[in-house]
C-alpha positions in Angstrom: 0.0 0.0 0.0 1.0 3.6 -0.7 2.4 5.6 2.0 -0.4 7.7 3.3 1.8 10.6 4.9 4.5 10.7 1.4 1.2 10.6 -0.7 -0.9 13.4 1.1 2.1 16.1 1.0 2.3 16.0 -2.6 -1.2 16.4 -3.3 -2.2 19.4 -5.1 -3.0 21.2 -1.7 0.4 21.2 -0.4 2.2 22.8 -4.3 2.0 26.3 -2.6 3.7 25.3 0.0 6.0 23.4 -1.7 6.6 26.6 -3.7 7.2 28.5 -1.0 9.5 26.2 0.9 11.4 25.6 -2.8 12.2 30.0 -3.1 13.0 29.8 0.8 15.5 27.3 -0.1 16.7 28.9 -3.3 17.3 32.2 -1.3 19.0 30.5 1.4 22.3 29.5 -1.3 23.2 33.1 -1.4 25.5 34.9 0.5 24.5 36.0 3.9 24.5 39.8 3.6 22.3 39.1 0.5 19.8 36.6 2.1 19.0 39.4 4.7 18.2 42.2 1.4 15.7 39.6 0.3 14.4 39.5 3.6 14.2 43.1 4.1 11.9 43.3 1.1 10.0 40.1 1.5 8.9 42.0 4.7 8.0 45.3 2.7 6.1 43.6 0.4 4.2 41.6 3.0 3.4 45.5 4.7 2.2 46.4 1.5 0.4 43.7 0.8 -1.0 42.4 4.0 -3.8 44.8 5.4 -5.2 42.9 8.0 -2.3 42.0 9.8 -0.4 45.5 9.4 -3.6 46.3 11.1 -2.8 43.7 13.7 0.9 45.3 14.5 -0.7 48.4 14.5 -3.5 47.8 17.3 -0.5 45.5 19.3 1.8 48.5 19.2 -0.6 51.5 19.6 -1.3 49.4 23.2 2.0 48.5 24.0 3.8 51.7 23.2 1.5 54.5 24.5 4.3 57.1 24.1 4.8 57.1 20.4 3.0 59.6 18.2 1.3 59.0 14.9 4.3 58.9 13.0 6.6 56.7 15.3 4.1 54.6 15.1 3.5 53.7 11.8 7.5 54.2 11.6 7.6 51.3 13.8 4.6 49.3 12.1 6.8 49.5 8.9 10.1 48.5 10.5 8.2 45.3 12.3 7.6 43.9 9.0 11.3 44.4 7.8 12.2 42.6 10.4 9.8 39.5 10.6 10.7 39.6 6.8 14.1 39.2 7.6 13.0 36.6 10.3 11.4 34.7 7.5 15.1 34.2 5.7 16.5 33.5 9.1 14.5 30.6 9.7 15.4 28.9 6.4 18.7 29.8 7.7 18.3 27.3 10.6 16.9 24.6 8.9 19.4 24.7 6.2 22.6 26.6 6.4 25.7 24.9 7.8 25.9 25.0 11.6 29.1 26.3 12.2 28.7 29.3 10.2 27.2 31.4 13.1 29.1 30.3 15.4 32.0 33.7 14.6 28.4 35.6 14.2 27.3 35.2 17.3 28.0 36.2 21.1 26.2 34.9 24.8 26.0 37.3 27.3 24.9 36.0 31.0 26.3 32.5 30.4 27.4 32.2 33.9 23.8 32.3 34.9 23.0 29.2 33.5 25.9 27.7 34.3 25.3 27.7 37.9 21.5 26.9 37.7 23.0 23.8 36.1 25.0 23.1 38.8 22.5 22.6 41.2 21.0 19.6 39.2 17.1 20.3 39.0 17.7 21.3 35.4 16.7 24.4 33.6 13.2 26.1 32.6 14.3 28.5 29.7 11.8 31.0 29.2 11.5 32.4 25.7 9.4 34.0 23.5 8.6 34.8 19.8 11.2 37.2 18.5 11.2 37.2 14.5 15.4 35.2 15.5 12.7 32.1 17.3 14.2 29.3 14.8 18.2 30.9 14.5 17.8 31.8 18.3 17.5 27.9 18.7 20.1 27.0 16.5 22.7 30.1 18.1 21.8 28.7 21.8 23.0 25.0 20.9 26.3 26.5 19.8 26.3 26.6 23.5 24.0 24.3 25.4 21.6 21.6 24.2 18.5 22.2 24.6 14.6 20.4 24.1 12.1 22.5 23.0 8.2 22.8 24.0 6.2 23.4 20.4 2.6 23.1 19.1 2.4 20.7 16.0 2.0 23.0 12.8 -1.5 22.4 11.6 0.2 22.2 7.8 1.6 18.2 7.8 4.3 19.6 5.1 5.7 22.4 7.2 5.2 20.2 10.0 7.5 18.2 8.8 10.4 20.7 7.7 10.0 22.3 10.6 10.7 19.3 13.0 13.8 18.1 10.7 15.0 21.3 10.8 14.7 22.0 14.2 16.8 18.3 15.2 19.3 19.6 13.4 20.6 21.5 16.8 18.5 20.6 19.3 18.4 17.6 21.1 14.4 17.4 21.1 10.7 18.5 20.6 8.5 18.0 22.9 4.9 18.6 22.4 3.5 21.7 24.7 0.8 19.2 26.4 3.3 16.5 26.9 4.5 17.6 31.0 5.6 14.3 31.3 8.8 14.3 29.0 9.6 17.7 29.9 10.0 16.8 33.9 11.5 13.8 32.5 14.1 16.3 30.8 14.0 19.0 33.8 15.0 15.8 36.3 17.8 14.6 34.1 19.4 17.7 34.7 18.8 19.4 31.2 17.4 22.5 29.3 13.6 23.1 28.4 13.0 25.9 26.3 9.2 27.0 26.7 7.8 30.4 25.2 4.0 30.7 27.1 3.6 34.6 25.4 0.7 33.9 22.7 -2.6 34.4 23.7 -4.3 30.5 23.3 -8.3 31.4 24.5 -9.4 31.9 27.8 -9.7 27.8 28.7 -6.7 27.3 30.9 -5.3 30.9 30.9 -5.4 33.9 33.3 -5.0 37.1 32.9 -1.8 39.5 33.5 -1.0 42.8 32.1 1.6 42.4 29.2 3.1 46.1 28.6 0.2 47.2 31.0 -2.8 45.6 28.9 -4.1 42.3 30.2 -3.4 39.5 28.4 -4.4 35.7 28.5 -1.3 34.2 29.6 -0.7 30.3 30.3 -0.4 29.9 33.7 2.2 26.9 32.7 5.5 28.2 33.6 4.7 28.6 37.5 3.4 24.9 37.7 6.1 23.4 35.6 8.6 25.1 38.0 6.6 24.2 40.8 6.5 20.2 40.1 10.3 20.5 39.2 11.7 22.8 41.7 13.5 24.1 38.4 15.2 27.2 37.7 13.4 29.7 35.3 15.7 31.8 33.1 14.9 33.9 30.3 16.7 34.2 26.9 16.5 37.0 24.4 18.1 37.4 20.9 18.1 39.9 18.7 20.4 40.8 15.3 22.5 43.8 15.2 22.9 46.4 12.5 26.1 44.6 11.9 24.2 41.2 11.3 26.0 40.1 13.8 23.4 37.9 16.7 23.3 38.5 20.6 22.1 36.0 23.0 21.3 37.3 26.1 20.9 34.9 29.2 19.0 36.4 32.1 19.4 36.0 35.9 16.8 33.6 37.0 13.3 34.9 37.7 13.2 34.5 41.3 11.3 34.2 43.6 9.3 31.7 41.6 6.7 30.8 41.3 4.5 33.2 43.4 1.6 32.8 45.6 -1.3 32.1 42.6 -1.1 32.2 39.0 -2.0 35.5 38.0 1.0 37.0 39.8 3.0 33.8 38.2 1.8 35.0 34.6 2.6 38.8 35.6 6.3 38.3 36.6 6.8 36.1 33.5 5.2 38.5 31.4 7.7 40.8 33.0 10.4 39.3 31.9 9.4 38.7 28.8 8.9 42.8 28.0 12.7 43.0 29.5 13.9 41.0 26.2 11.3 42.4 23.8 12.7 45.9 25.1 15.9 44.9 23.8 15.1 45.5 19.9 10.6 45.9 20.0 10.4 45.7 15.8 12.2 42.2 16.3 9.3 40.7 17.6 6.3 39.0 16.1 3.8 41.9 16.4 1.6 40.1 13.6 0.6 37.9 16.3 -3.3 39.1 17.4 -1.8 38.8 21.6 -5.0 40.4 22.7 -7.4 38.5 21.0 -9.3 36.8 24.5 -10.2 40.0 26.7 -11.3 39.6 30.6 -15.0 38.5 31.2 -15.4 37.1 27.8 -16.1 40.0 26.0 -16.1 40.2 22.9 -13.0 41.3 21.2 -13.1 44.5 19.0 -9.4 45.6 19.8 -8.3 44.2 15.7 -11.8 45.2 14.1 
């Protein structure tokens, strides 16, 4: 009998995203400094060409960033698709371009943090989040630790599939988000977890906690995974310089952690999470509707 998963990705209704995945991979064979060009204008054309989610970043950032004006705003609205554009090239990056290349483009900051949280044997809870660097962040990290990583299966079997193989290219494993068992089974082998809990996934299962002072349903996750494994809960950041050079910054641990109930739990992480975000604010994914649920169930008219 025919293979039912090699039969099903080449049906008609996964050719565009064959297509797509074949010009990803066609961009990715030329040179670096030219792969991030393409990217800059991949992520023009998507601002000119995607209403609806420049709407998106504009709502997200007219929240978050209260101080800007008019014209810093759309400023920034622009430069967030430039660089999820650019984020685009630098995932096919990861998945395909040889290993060692970053490792001269790259530096860690905070290292010694998780060094010593190491040391004390209840491995490491490593807090992340969706910067438009989330696949190359991965990939720059294992340069210096191995690491698993929490994900949600793509819905697309095809990009599924890229993505995992990918992915295990430099980290050790994927672990799907509902699966707690493996990842204690990680934590208590004295090893890495990297978890990102900052998209908003309904109100089932979530709380809410101001994220840049708007309230947000955040998964209450983090606090219960560090409560079951007495781990340490660090947060990374990365971002690309104007240099195109990458930074990796560890974090001191969050501490203390978790806190009395999950709201405050959700609050402190969100915390955190602004601290990297801070960093460079257009190299995160804006596009992303993060305040989608709002409190009591209301309806949501925020990206109307």
């Amino acid at each position: 009998m025919p293979n039912k998963t090699v039969h099903s990705i080449f049906s008609p209704a996964y050719w565009p995203t064959w297509l797509g995945l074949g010009l990803l991979r066609l961009v990715n064979t030329l040179p670096f400094q030219t792969q991030l060009g393409v990217g800059k204008w991949l992520g023009l054309a998507l601002f000119y060409l995607a209403p609806k989610r420049r709407h998106v970043v504009y709502i997200n950032l007219k929240l978050c960033f209260q101080e800007l004006d008019e014209t810093q705003l759309k400023k920034m609205v622009k430069q967030v698709f430039i660089e999820n554009g650019i984020g685009i090239i630098e995932t096919a990056m990861a998945w395909w371009s040889p290993r060692e290349d970053f490792r001269r483009r790259v530096t860690i900051e905070g290292k010694e943090h998780l060094e010593e949280a190491l040391s004390k044997g209840k491995g490491v809870i490593l807090l992340g989040a969706h910067f438009s660097t989330l696949d190359l962040g991965g990939l720059l990290f294992s340069l210096f630790f191995p690491l698993h990583t929490m994900y949600r299966p793509h819905n697309n079997l095809l990009m599924d599939q890229v993505i995992t193989k990918g992915r295990l290219r430099s980290i050790d494993s994927m672990i799907d988000r509902s699966d707690f068992r493996s990842v204690l089974k990680a934590l208590k082998r004295n090893e890495i977890v990297w978890y990102a809990p900052d998209q908003d996934f309904g109100p089932t299962n979530s709380v809410f906690a101001p994220f840049f002072g708007v309230p947000a349903a955040t998964v209450p996750a983090t606090a219960r995974l560090a409560k079951m494994s007495k781990s340490p809960v660090i947060m990374l950041s990365h971002h690309r310089s104007i240099d195109g050079q990458y930074i990796l910054r560890v974090h001191p641990p969050v501490e203390p952690f978790p806190l009395d109930d999950d709201v405050a739990s959700a609050t402190r992480i969100n915390q955190e999470i602004e601290k990297g975000i801070r960093y460079e604010p257009t190299q995160y994914m804006w596009v992303h509707r993060r305040f989608k649920t709002q409190p009591n169930l209301i309806k949501n008219k925020l990206y109307q």
